[in-house]
N, CA, C and O atoms as a Tinker XYZ file with bonds, in Angstrom:
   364  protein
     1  N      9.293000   16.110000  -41.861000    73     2
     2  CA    10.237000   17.084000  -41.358000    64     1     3
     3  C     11.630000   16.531000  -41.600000    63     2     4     5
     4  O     11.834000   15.320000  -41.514000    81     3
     5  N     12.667000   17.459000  -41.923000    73     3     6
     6  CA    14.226000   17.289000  -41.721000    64     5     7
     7  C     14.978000   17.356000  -40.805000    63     6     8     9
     8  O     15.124000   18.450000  -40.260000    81     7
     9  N     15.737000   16.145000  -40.310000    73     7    10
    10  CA    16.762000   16.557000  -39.138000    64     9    11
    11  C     18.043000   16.801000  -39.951000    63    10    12    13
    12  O     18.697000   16.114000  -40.736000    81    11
    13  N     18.170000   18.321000  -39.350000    73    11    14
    14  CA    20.037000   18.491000  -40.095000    64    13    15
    15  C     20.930000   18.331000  -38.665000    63    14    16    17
    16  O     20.604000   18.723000  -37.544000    81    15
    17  N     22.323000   17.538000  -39.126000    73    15    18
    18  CA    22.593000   16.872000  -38.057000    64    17    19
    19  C     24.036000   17.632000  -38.100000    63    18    20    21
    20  O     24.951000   16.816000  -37.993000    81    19
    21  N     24.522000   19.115000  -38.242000    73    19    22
    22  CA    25.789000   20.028000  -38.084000    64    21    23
    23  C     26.750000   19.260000  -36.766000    63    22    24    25
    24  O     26.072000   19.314000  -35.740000    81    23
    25  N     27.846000   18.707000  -36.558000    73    23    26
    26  CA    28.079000   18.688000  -35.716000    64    25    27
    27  C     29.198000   19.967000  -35.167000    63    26    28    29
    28  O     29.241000   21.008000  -35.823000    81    27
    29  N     29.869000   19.840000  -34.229000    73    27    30
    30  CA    30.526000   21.070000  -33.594000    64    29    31
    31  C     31.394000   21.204000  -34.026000    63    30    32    33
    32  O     31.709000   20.236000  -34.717000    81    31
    33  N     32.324000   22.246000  -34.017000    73    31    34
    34  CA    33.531000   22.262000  -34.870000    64    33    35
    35  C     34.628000   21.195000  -34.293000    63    34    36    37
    36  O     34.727000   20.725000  -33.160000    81    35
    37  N     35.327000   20.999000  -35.332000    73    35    38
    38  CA    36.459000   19.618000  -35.035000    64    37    39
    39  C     35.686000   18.438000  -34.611000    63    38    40    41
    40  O     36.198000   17.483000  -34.026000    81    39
    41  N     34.339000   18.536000  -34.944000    73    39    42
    42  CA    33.730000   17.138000  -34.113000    64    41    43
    43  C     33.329000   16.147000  -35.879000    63    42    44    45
    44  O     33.509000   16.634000  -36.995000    81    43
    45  N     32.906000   15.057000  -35.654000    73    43    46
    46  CA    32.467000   14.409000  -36.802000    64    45    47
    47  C     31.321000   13.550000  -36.213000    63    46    48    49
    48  O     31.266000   13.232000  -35.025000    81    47
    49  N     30.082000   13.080000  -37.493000    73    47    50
    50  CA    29.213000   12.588000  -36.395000    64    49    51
    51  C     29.317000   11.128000  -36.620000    63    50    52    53
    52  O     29.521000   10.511000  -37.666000    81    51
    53  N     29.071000   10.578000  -35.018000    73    51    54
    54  CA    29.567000    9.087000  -35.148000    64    53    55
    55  C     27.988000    8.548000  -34.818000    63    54    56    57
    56  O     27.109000    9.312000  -34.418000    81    55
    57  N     27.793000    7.153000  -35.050000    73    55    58
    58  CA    26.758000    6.607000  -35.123000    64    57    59
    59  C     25.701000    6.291000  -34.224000    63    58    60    61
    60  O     24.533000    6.212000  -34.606000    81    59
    61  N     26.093000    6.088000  -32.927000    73    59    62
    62  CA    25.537000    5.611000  -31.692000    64    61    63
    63  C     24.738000    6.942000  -31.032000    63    62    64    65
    64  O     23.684000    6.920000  -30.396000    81    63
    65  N     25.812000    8.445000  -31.484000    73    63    66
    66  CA    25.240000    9.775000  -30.927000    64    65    67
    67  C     23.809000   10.146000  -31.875000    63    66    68    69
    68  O     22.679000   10.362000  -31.438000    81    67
    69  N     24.113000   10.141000  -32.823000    73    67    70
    70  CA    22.624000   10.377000  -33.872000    64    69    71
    71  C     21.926000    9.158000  -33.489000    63    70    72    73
    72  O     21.062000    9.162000  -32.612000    81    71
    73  N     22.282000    8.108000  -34.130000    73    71    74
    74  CA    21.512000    6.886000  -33.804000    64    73    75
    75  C     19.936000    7.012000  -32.868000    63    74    76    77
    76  O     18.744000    6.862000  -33.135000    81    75
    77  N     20.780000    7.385000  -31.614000    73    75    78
    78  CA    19.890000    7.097000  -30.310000    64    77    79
    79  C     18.902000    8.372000  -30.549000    63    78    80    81
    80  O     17.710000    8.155000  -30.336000    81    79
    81  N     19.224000    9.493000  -30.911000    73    79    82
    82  CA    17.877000   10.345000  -30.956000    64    81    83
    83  C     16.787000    9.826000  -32.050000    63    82    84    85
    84  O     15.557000    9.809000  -32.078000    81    83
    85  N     17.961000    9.354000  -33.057000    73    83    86
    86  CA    16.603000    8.890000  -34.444000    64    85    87
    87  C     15.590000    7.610000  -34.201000    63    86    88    89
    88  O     14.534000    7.344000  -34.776000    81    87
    89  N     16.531000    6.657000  -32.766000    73    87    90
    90  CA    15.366000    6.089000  -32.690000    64    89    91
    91  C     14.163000    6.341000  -31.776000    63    90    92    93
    92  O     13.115000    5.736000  -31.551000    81    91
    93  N     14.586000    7.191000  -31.446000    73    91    94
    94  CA    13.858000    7.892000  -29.689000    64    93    95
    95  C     12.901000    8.658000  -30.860000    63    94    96    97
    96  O     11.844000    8.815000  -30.249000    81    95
    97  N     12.765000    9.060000  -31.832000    73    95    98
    98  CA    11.706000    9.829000  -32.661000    64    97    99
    99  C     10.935000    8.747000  -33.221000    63    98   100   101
   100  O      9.732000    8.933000  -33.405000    81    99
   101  N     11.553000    7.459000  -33.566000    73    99   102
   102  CA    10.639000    6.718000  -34.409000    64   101   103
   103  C      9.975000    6.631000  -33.282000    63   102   104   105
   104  O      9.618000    5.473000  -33.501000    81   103
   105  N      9.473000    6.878000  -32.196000    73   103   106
   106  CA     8.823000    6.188000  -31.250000    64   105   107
   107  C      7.443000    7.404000  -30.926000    63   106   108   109
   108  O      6.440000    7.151000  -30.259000    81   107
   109  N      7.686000    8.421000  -31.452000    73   107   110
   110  CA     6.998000    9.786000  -31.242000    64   109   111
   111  C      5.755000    9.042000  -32.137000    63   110   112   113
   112  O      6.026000    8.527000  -33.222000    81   111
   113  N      4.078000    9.024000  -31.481000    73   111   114
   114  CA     3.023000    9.190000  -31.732000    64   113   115
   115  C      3.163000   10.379000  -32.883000    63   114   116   117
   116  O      3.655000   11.496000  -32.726000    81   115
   117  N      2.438000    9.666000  -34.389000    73   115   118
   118  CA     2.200000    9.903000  -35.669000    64   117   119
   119  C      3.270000    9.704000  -36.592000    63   118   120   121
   120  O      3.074000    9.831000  -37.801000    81   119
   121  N      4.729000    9.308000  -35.978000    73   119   122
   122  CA     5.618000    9.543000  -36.197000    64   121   123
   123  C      5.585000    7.985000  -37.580000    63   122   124   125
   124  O      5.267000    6.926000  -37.039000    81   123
   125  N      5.839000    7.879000  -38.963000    73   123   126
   126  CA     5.638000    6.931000  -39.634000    64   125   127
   127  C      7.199000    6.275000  -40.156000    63   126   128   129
   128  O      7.498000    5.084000  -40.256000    81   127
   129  N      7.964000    7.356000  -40.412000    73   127   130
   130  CA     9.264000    6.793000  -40.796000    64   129   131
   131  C     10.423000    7.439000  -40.495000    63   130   132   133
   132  O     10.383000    8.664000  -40.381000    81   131
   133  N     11.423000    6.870000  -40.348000    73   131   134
   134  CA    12.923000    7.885000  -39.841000    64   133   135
   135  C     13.743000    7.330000  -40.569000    63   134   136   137
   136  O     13.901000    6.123000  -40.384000    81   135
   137  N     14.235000    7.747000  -41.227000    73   135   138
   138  CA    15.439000    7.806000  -42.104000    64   137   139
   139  C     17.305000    7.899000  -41.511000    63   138   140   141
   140  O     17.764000    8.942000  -41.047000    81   139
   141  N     17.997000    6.825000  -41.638000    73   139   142
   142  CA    19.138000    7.155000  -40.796000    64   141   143
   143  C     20.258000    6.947000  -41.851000    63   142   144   145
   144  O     20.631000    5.998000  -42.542000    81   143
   145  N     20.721000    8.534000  -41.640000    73   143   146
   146  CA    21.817000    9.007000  -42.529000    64   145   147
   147  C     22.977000    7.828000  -42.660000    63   146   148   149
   148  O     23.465000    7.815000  -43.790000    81   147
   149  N     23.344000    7.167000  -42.060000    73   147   150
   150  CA    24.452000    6.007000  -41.944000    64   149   151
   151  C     24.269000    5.088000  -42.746000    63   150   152   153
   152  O     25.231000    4.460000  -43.190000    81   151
   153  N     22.921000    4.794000  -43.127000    73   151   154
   154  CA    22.026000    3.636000  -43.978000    64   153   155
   155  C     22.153000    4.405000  -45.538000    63   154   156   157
   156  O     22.614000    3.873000  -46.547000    81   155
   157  N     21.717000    5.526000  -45.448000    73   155   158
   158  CA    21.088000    5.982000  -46.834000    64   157   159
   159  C     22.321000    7.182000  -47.454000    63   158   160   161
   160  O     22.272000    7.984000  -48.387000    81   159
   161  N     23.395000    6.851000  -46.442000    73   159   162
   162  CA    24.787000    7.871000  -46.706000    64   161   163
   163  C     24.461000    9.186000  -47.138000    63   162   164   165
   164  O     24.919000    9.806000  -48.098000    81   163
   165  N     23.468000    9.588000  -46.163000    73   163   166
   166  CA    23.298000   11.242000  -46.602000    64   165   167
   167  C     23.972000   12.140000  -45.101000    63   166   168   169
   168  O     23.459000   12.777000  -44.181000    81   167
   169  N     25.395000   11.749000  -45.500000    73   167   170
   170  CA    26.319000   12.424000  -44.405000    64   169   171
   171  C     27.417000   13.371000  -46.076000    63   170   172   173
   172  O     27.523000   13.222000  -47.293000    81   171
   173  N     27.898000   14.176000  -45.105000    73   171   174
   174  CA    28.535000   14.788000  -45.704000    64   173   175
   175  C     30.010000   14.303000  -46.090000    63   174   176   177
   176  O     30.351000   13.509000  -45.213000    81   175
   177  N     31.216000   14.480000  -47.218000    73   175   178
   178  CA    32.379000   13.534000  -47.683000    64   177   179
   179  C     33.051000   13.489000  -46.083000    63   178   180   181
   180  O     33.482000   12.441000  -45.604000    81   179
   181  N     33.059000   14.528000  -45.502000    73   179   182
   182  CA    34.109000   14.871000  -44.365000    64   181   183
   183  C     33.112000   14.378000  -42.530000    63   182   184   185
   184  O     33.458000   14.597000  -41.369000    81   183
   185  N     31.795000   13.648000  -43.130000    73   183   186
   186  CA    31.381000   12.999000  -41.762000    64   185   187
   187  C     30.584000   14.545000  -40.922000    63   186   188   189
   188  O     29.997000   14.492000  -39.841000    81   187
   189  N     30.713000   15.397000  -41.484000    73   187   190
   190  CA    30.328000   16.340000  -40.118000    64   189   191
   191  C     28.754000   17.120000  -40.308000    63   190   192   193
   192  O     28.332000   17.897000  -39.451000    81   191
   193  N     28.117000   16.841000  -41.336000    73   191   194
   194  CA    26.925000   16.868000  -41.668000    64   193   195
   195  C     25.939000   15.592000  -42.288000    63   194   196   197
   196  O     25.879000   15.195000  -43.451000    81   195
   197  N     25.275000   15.158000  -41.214000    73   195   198
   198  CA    24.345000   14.377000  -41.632000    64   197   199
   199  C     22.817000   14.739000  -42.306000    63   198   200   201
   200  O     22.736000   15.962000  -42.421000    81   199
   201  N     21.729000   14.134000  -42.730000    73   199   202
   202  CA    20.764000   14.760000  -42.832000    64   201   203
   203  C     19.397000   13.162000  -42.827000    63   202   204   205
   204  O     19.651000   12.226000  -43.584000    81   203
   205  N     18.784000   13.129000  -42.405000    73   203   206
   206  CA    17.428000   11.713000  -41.712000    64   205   207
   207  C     16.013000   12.791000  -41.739000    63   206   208   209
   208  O     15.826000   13.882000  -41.200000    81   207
   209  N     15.153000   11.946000  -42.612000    73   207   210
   210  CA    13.688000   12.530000  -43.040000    64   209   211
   211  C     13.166000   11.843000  -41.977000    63   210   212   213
   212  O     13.407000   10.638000  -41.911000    81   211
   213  N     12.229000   12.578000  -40.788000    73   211   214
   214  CA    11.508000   12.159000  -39.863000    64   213   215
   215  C      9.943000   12.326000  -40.705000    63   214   216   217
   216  O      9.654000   13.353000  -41.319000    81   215
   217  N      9.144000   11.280000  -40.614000    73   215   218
   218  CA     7.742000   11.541000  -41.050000    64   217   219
   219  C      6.784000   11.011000  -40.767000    63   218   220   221
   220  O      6.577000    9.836000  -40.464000    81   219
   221  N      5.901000   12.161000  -40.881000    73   219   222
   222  CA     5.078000   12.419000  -39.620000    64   221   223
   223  C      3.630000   12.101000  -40.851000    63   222   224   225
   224  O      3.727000   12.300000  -42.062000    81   223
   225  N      2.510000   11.637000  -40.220000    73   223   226
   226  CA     1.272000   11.387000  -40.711000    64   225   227
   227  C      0.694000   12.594000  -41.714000    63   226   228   229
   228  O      0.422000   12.579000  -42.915000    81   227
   229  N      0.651000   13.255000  -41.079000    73   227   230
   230  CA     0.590000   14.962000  -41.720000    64   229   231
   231  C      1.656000   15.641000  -42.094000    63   230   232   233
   232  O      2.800000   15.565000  -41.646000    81   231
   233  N      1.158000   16.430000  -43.084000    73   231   234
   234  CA     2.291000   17.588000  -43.737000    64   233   235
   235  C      2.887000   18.525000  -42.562000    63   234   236   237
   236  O      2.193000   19.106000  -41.728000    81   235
   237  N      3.951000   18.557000  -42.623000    73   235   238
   238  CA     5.085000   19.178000  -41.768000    64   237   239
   239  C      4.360000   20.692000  -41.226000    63   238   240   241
   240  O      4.789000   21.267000  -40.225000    81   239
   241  N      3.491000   21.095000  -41.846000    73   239   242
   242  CA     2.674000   22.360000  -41.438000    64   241   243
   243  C      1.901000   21.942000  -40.342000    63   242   244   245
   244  O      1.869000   22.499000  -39.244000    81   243
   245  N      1.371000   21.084000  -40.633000    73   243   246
   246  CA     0.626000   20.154000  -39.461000    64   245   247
   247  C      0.576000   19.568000  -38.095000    63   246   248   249
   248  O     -0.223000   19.468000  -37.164000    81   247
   249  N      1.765000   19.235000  -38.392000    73   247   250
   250  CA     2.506000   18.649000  -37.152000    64   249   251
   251  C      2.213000   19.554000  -35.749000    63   250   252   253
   252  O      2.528000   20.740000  -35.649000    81   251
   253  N      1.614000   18.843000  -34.790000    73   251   254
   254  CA     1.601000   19.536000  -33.375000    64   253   255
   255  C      2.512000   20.209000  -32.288000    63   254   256   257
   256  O      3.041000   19.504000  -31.429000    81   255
   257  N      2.649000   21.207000  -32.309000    73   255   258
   258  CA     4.100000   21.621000  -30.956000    64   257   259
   259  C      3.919000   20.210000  -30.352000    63   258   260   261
   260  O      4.753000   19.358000  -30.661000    81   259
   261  N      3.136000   19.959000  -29.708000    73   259   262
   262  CA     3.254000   18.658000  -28.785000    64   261   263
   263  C      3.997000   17.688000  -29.527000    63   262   264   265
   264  O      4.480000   17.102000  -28.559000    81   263
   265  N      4.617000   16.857000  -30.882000    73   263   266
   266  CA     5.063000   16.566000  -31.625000    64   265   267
   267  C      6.468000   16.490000  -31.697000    63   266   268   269
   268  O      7.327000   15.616000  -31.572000    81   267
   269  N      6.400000   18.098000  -32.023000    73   267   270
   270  CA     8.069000   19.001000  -32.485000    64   269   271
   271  C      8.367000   18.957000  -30.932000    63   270   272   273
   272  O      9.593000   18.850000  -30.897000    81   271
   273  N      7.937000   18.979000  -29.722000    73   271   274
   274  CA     8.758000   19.209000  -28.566000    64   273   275
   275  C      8.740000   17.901000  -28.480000    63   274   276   277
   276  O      9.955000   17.770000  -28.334000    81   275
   277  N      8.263000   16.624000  -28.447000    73   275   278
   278  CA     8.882000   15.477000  -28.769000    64   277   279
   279  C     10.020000   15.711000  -29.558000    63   278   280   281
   280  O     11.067000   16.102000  -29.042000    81   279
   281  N      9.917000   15.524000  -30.663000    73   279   282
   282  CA    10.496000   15.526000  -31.265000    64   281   283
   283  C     12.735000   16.200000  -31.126000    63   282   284   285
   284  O     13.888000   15.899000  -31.435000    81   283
   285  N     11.888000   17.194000  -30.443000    73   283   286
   286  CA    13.643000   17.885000  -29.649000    64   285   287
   287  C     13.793000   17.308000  -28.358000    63   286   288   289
   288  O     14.889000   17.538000  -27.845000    81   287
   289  N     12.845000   16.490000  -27.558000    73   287   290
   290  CA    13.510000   15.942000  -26.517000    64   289   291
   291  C     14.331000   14.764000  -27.075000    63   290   292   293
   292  O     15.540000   14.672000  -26.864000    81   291
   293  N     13.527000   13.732000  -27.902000    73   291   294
   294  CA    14.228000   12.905000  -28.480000    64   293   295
   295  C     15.580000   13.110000  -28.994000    63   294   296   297
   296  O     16.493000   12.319000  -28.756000    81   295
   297  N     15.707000   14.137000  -29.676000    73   295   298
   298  CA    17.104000   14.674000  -29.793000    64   297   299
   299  C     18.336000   15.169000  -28.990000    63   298   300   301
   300  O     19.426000   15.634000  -29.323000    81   299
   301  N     17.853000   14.942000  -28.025000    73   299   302
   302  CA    18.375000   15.572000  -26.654000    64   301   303
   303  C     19.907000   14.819000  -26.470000    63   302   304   305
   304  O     20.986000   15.378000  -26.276000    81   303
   305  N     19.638000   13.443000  -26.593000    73   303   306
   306  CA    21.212000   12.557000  -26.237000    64   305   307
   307  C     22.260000   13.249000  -27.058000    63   306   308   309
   308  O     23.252000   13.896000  -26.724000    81   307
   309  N     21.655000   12.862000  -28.464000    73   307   310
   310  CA    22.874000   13.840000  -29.900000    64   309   311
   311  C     23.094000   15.346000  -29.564000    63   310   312   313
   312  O     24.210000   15.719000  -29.925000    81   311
   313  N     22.484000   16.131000  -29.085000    73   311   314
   314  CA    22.751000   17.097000  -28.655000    64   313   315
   315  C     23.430000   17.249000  -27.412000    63   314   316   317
   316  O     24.038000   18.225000  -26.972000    81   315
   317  N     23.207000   16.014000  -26.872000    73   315   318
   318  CA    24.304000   15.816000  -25.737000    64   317   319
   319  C     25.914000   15.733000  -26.201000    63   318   320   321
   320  O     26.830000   16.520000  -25.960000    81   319
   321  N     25.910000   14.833000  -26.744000    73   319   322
   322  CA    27.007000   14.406000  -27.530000    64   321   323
   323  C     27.412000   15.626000  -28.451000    63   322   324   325
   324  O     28.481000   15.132000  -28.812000    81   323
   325  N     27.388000   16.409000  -28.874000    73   323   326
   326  CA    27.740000   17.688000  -29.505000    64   325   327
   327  C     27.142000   18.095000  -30.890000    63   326   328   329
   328  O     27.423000   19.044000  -31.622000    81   327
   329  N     26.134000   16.980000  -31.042000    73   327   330
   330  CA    25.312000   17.850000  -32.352000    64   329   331
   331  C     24.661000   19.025000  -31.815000    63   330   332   333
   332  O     24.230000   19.323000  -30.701000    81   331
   333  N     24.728000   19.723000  -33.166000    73   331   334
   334  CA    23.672000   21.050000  -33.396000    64   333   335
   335  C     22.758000   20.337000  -34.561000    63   334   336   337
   336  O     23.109000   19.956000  -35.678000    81   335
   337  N     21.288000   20.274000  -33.844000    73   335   338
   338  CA    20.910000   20.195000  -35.277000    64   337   339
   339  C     19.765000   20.751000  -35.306000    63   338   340   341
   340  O     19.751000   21.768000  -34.612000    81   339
   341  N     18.358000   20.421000  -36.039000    73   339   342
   342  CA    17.653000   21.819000  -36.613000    64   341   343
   343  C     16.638000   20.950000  -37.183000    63   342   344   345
   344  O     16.975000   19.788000  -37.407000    81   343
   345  N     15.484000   21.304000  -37.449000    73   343   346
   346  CA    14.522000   20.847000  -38.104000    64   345   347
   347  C     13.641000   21.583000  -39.175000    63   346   348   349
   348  O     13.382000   22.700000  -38.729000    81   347
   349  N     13.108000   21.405000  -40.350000    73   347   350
   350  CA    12.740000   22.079000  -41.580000    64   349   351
   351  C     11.916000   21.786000  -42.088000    63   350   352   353
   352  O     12.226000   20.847000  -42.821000    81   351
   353  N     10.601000   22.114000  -42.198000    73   351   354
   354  CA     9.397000   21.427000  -42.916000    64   353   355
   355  C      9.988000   20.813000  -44.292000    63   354   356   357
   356  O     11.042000   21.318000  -44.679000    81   355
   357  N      9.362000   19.670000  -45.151000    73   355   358
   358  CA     9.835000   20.027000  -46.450000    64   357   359
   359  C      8.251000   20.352000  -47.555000    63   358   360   361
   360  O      7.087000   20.081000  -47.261000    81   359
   361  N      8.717000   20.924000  -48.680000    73   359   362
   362  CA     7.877000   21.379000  -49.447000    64   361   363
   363  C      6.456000   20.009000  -49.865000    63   362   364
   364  O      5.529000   20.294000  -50.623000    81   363
């Protein structure tokens, strides 16, 4: 699965706010790898779109609600902090 990491308008995303949800997912049962945009510079030129491959044992079709609602609690701090972000099977 994809975390897109939009932050709010006039906001930019800083490290500690994403950070803490991406590691709160590596911790999600089936959960195999997390990807953090800061490492692999898949942020946008202007900082305000990030993007981190969460992956999961199974194909993104697969994946259990029990999982994906992990998965958005974990996200919960960055969304505290003023991300919007979103999740996307990939092909």
């Amino acid at each position: 699965m994809s975390v897109f990491l939009p932050s709010c308008a006039g906001r930019t995303l800083t490290a500690p706010s994403a950070e803490a949800g991406l590691a709160k997912a590596a911790g999600i049962s089936g959960v195999v790898q997390v990807t953090d945009p800061f490492r692999t510079k898949d942020l946008s030129a202007d900082r305000r779109i990030g993007y981190a491959d969460v992956r999961f044992r199974q194909a993104a079709a697969d994946v259990t609600r029990e999982s994906k609602d992990a998965l958005s609690r974990a996200m919960a701090q960055a969304r505290d902090a003023g991300l919007r972000w979103s999740t996307a099977g990939r092909p």
